[in-house]
Backbone bond lengths (Angstrom), bond angles and torsions (degrees), N, CA, C in turn:
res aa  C-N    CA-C-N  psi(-1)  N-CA   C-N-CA  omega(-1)  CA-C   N-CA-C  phi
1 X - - - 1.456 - - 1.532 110.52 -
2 X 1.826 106.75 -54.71 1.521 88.10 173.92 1.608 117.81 -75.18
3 X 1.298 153.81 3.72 1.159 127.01 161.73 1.626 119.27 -88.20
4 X 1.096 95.60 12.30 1.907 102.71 -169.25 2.122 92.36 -107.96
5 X 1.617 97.17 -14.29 1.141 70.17 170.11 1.536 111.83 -139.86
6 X 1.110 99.11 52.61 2.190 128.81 160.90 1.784 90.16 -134.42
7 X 1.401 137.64 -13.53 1.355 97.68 159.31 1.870 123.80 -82.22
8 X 1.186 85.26 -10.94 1.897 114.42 -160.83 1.768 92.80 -75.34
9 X 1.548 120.88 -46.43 1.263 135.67 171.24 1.462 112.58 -80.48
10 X 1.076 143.06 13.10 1.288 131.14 160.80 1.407 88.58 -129.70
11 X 1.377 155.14 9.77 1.297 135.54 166.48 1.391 97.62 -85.90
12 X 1.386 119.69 -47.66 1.605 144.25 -161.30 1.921 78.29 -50.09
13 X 1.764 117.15 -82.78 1.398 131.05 160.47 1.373 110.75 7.96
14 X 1.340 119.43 -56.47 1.621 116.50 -134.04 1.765 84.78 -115.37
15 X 1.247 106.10 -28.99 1.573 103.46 178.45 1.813 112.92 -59.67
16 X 0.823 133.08 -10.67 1.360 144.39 -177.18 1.654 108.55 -72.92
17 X 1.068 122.49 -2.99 1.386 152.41 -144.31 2.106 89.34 -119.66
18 X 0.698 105.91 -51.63 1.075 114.72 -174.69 2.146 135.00 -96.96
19 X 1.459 78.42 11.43 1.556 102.20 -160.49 1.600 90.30 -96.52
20 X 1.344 132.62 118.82 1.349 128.06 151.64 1.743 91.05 79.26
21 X 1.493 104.37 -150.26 1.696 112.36 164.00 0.876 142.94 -84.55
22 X 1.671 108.99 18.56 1.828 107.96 -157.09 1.195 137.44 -74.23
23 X 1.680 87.78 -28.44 1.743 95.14 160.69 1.771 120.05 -68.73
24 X 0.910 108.88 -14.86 1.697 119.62 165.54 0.953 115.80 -81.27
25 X 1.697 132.79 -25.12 1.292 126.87 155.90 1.109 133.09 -36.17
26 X 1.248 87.60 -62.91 1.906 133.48 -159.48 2.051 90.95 -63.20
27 X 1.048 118.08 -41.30 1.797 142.66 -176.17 1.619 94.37 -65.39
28 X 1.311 112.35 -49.56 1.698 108.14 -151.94 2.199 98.54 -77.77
29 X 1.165 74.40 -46.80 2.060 110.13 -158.67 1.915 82.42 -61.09
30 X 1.662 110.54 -42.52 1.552 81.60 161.49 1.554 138.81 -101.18
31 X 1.229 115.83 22.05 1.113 124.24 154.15 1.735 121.39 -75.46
32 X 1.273 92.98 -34.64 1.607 113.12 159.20 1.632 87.43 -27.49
33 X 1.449 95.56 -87.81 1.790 106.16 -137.17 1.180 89.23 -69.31
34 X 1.720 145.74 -20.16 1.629 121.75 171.11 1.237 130.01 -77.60
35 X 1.843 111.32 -11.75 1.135 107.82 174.12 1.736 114.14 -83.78
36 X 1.241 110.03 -8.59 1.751 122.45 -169.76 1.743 94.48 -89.90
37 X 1.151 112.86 -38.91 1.570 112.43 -179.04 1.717 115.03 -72.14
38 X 1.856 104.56 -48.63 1.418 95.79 178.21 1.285 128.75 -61.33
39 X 1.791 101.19 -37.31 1.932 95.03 163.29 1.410 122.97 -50.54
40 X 1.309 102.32 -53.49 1.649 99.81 -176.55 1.474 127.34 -69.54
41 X 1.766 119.23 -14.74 1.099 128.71 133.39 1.518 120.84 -28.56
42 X 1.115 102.51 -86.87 1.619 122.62 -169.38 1.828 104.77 -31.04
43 X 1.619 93.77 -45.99 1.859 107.46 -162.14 1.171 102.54 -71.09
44 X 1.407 120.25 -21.77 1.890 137.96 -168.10 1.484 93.32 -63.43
45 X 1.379 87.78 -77.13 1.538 113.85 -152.92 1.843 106.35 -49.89
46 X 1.566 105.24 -35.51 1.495 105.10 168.94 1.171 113.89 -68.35
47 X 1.372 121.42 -80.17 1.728 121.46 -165.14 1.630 113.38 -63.88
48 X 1.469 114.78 -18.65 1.579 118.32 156.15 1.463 107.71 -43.73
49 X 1.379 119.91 -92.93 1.833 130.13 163.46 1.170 95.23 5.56
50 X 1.330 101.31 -82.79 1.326 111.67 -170.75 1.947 128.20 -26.30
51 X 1.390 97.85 -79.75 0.940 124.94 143.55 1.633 128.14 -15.54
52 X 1.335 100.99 -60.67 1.607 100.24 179.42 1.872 105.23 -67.39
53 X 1.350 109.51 -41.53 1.347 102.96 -157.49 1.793 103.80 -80.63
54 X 1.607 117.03 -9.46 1.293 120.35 160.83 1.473 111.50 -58.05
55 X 1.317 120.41 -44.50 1.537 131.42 -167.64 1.634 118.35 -77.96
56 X 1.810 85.14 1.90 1.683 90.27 162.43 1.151 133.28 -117.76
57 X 1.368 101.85 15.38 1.710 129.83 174.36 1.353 126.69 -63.71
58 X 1.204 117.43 149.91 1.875 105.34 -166.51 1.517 96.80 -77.29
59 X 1.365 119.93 -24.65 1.335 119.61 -166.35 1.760 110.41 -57.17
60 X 1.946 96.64 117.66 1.283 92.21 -169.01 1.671 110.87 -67.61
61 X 1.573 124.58 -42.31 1.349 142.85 166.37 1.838 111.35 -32.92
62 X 0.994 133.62 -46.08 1.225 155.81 168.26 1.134 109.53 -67.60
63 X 1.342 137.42 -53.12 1.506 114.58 176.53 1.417 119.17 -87.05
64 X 1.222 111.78 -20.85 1.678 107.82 156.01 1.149 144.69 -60.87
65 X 1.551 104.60 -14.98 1.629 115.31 -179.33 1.842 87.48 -91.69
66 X 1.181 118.89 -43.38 1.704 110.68 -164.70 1.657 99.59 -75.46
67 X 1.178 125.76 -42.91 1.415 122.03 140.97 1.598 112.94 -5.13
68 X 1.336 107.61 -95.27 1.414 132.26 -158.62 1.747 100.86 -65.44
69 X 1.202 121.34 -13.58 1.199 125.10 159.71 1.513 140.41 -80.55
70 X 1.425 94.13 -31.66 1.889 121.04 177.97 1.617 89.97 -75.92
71 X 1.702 125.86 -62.58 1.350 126.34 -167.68 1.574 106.53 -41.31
72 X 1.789 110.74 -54.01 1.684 110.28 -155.12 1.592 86.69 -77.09
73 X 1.298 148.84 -36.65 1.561 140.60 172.35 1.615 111.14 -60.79
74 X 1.669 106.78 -13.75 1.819 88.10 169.61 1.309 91.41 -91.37
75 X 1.426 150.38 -66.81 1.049 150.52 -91.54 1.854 70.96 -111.59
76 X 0.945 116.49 -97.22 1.252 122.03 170.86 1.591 124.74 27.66
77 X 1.774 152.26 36.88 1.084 133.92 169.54 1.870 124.92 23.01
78 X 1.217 133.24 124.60 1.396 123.44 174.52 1.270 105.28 -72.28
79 X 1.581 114.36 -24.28 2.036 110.20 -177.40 1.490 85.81 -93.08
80 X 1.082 149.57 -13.76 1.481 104.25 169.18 1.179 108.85 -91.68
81 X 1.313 125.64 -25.96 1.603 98.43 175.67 1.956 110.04 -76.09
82 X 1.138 115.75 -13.15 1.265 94.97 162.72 1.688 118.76 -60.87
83 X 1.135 121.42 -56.44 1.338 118.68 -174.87 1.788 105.34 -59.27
84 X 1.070 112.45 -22.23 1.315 114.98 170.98 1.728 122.33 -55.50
85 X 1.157 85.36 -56.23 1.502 104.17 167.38 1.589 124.72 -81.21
86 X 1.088 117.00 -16.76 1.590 117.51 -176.19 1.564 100.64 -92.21
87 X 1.394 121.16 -54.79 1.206 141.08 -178.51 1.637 120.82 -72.56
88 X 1.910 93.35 -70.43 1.770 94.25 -174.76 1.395 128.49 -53.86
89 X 1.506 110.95 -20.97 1.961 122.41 -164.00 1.426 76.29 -95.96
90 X 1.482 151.49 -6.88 1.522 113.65 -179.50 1.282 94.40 -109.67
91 X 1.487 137.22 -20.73 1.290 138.20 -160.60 2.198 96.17 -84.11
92 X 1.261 91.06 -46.69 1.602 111.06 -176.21 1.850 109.76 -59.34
93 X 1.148 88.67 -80.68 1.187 110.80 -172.58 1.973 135.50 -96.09
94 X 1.549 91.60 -5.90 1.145 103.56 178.62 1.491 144.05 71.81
95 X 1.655 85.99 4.08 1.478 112.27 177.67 1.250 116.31 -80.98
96 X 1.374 142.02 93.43 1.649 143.44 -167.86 1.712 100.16 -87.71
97 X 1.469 87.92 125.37 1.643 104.48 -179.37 1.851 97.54 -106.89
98 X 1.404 122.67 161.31 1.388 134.24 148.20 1.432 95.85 -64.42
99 X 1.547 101.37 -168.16 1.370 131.97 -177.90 1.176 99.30 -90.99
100 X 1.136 112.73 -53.17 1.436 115.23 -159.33 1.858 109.82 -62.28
101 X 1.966 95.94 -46.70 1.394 103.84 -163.12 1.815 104.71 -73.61
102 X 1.491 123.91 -18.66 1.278 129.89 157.10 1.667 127.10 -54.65
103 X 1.149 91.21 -37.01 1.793 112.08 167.79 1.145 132.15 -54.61
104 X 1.648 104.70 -53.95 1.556 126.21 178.21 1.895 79.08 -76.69
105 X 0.787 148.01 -92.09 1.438 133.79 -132.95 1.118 99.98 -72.50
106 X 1.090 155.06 -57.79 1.696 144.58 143.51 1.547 104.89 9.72
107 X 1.189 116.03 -104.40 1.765 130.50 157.53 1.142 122.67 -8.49
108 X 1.845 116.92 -49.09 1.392 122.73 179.43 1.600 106.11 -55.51
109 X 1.529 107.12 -78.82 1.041 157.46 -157.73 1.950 89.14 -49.25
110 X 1.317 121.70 -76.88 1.658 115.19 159.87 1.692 117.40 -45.65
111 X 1.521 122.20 -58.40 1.288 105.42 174.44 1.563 135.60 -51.20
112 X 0.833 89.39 -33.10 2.241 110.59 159.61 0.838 124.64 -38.05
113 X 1.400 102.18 -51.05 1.469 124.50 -164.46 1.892 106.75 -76.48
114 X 1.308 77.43 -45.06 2.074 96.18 -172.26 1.803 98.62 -56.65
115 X 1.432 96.72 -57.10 1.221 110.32 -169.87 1.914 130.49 -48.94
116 X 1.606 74.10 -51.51 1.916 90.42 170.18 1.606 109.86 -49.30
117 X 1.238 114.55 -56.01 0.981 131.71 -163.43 2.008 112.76 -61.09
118 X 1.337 105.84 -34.07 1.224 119.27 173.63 1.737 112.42 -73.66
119 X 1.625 113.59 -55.22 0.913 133.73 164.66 1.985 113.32 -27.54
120 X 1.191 90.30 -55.01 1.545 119.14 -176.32 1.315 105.91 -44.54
121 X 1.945 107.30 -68.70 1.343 127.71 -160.19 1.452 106.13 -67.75
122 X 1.905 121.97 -28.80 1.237 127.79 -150.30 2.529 90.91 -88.99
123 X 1.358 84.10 -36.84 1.868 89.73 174.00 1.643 105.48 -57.91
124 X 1.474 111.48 -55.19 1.392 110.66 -156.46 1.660 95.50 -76.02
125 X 1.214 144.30 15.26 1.349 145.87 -167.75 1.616 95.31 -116.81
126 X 1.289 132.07 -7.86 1.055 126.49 171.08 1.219 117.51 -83.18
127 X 1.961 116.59 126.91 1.638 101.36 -168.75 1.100 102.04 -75.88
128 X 1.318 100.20 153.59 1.748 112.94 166.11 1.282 127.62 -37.38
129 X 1.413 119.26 -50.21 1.366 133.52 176.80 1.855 128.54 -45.98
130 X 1.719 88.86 -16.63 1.280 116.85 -179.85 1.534 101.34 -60.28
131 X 1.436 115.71 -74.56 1.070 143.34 175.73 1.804 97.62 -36.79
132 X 1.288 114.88 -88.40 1.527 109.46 176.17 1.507 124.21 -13.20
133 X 1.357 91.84 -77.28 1.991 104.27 177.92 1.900 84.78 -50.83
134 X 1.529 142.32 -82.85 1.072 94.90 -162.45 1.417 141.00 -49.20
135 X 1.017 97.67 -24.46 2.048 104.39 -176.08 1.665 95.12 -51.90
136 X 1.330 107.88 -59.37 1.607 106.26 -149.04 1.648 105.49 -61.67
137 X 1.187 116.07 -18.38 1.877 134.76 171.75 1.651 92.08 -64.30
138 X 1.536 144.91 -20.04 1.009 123.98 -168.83 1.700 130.96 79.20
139 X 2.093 90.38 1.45 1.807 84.51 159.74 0.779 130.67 -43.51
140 X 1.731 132.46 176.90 1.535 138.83 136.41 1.386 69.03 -82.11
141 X 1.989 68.46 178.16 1.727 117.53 -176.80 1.616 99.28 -61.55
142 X 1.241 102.05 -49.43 1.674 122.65 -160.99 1.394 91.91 -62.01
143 X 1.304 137.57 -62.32 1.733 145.08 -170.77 1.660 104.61 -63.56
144 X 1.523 121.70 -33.45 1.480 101.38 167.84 1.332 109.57 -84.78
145 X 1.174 141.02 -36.57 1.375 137.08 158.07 1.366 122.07 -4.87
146 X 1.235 111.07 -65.30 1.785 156.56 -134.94 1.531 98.73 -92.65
147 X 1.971 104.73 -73.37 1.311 112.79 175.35 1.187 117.20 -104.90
148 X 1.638 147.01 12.63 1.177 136.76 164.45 1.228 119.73 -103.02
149 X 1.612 113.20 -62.09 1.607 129.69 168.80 1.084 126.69 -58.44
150 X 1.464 138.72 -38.87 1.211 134.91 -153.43 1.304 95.06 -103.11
151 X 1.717 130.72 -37.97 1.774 109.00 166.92 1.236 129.88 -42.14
152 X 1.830 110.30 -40.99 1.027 112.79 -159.84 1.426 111.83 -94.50
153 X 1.367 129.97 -11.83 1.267 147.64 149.42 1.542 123.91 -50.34
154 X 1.428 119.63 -59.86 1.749 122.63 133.55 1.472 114.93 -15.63
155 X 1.071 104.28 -69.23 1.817 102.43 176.66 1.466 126.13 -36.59
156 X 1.373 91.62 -45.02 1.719 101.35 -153.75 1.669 86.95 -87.55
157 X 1.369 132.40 -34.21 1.476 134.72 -149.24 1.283 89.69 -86.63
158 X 1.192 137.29 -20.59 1.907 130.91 -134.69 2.012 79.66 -80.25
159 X 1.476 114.06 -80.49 1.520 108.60 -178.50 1.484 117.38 -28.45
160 X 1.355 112.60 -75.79 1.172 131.50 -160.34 1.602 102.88 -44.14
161 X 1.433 123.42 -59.09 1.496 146.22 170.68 1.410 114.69 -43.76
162 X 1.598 110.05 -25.97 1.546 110.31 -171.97 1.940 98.75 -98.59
163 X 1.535 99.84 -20.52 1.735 87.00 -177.34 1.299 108.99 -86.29
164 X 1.593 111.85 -13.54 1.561 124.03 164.29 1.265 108.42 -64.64
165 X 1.119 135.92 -30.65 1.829 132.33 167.05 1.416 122.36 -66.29
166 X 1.368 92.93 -46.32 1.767 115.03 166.01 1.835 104.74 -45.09
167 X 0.731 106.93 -57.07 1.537 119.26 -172.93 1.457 103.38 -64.75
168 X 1.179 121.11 -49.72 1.545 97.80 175.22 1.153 134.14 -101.20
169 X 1.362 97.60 8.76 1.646 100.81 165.08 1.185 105.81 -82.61
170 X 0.832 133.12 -53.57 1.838 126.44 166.83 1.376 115.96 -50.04
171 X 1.014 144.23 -28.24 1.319 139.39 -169.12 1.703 95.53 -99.57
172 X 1.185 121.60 -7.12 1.284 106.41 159.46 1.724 139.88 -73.62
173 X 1.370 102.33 -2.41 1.310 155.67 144.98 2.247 91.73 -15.72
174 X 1.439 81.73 -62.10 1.544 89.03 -167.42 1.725 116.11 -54.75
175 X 1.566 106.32 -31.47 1.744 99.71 -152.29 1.653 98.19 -67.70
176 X 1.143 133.09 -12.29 1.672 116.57 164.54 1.315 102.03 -24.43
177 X 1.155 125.40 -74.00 1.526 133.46 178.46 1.314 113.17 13.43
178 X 1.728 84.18 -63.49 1.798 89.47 -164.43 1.598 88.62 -120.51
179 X 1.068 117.24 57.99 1.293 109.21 138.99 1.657 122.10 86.04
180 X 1.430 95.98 10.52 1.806 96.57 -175.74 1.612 101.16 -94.73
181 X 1.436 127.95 115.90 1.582 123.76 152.34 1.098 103.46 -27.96
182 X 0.926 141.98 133.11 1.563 152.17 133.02 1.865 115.87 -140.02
183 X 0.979 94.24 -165.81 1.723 86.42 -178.28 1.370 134.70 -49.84
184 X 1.152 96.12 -40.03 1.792 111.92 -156.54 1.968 81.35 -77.59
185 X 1.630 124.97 -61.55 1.261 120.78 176.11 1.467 133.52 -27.58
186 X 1.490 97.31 -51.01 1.620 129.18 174.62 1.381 112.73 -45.25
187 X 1.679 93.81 -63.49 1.960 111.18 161.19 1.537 119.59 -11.88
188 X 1.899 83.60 -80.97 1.613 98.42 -173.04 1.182 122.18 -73.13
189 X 1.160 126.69 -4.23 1.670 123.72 154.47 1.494 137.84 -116.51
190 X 1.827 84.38 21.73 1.605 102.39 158.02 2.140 93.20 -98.64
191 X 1.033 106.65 -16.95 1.481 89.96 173.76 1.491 116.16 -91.09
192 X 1.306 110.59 -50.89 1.728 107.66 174.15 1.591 99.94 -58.36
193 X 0.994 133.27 25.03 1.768 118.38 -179.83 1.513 84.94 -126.81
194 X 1.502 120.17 -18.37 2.218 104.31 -178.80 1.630 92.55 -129.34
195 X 1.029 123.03 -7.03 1.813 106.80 172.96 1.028 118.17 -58.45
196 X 1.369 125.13 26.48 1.965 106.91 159.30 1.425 89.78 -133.93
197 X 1.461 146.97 -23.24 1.014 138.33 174.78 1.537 107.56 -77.40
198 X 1.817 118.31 -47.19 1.197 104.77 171.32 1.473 107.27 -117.81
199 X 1.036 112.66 122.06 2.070 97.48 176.70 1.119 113.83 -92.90
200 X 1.753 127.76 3.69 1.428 119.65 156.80 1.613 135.59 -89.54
201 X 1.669 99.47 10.41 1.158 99.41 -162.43 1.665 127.06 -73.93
202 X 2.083 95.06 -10.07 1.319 94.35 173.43 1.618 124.05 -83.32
203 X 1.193 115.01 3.69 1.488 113.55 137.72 1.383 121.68 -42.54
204 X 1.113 108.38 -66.91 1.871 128.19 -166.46 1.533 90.95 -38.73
205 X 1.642 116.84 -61.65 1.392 145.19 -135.95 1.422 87.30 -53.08
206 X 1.920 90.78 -81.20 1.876 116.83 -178.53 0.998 116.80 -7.99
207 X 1.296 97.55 -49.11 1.771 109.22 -136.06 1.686 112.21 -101.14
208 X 1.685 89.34 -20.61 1.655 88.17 165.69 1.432 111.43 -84.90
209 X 1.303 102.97 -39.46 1.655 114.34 170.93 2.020 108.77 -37.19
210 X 1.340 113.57 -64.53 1.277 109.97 177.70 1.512 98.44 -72.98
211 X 1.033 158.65 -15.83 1.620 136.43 164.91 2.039 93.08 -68.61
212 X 0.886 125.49 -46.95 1.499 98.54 -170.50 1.886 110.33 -71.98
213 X 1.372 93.52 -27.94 1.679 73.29 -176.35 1.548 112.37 -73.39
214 X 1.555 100.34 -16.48 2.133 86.15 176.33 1.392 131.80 -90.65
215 X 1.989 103.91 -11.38 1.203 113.39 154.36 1.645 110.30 -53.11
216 X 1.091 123.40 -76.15 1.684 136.18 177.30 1.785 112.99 -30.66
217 X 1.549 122.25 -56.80 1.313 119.56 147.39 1.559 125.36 -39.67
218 X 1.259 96.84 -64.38 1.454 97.39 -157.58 1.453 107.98 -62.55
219 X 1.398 124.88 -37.39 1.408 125.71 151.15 1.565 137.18 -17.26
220 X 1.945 96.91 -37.13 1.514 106.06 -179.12 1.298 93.55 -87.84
221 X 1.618 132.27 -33.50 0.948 117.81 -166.18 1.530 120.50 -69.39
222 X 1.293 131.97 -34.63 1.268 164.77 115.39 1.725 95.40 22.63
223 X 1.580 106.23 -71.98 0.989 134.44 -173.23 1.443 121.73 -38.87
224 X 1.739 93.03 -56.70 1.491 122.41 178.24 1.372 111.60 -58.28
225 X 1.433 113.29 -62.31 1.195 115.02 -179.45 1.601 121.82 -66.03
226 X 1.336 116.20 -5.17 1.590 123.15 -173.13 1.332 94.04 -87.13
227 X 1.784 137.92 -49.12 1.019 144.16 172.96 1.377 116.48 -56.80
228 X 1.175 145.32 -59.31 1.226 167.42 176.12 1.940 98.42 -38.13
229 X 1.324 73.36 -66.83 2.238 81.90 176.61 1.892 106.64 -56.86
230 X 1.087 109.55 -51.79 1.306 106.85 -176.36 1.578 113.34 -68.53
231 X 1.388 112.57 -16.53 1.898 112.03 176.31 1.783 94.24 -65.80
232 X 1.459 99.59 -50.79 1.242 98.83 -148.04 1.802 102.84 -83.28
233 X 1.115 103.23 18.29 1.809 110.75 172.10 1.251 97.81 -82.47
């Protein structure tokens, strides 16, 4: 009796799925959050680079400010700098952002930070000697860069860089906050629209909700390991 009636309550659950468009919601709202992640991906992964190979500069002035920038982006909450950015630049400064365009710079602006910093650790892991044996070959700077450092830097970043993707695709989770439809939103008002007809349906909701975000992860992870095997071919 009781499993006939927890299958009877999670079919009832899962039928909500099928009511009107919601499962097409639930489809769109996460394209939402992959198109907000791949930009801010994309912006990471550049001004990160960037970034990292500044943070290997002799300049003592220069690595303290990118320093002092990586620290306030760890320490820093991702919802407060969202509200920072959604709220403080229009209250402050008068500059009115969307959700979305607060998001991507939110995202950027922390992924940068993550990134440089990896970028950083994956240069300074190169032995010195590397560098030498190239000199004595008669590189430039620019040609060991090019063909010594930067393969082997690729190497080391490919994992590390992919759990850094991992991370913000999930933490994009947050911009409901301020107001962007995307999945997780979609969710909760595919449930406040059947919680009195069904009150189990935010099971259904969750739970498809976490099956798309680990399809979407697990994909990078996929990724990682497809690259990783082929370095080491």
């Amino acid at each position: 009796m009781l499993n006939s009636q927890i299958i009877s309550a999670l079919s009832q659950a899962f039928s909500v799925f099928f009511k009107g468009t919601n499962f097409l919601r639930l489809v769109l709202g996460l394209l939402v959050t992959i198109r907000i992640a791949a930009i801010s991906v994309a912006l990471s992964l550049f001004f990160g680079t960037l970034m990292g190979i500044l943070m290997t500069k002799k300049n003592r002035a220069l690595r303290l400010v990118l320093k002092a920038y990586l620290e306030f982006m760890r320490i820093m909450p991702q919802m407060v700098l969202l509200f920072m950015a959604y709220y403080g630049l229009t209250r402050t400064f008068g500059i009115s952002l969307s959700g979305d365009a607060a998001s991507i710079l939110v995202f950027t602006l922390w992924g940068t930070a993550e990134m440089g910093d990896l970028v950083r650790g994956a240069l300074l892991s190169i032995p010195l000697h590397q560098y030498d044996s190239a000199r004595s070959l008669s590189l430039t700077e620019g040609q060991i860069f090019r063909y010594v450092i930067l393969p082997q830097t690729v190497q080391r970043l490919v994992p590390l860089s992919m759990n850094l993707i991992t991370r913000m695709i999930k933490t994009t989770s947050l911009v409901v906050f301020v107001g962007v439809i995307e999945v997780v939103k979609i969710g909760q008002q595919i449930i406040e629209g059947n919680r009195l007809k069904v009150p189990s349906c935010s099971i259904a909701v969750y739970a498809l909700i976490f099956a798309m975000y680990f399809v979407v992860c697990y994909a990078f992870s996929l990724l990682a390991r497809a690259i990783e095997k082929h370095q080491r071919a």
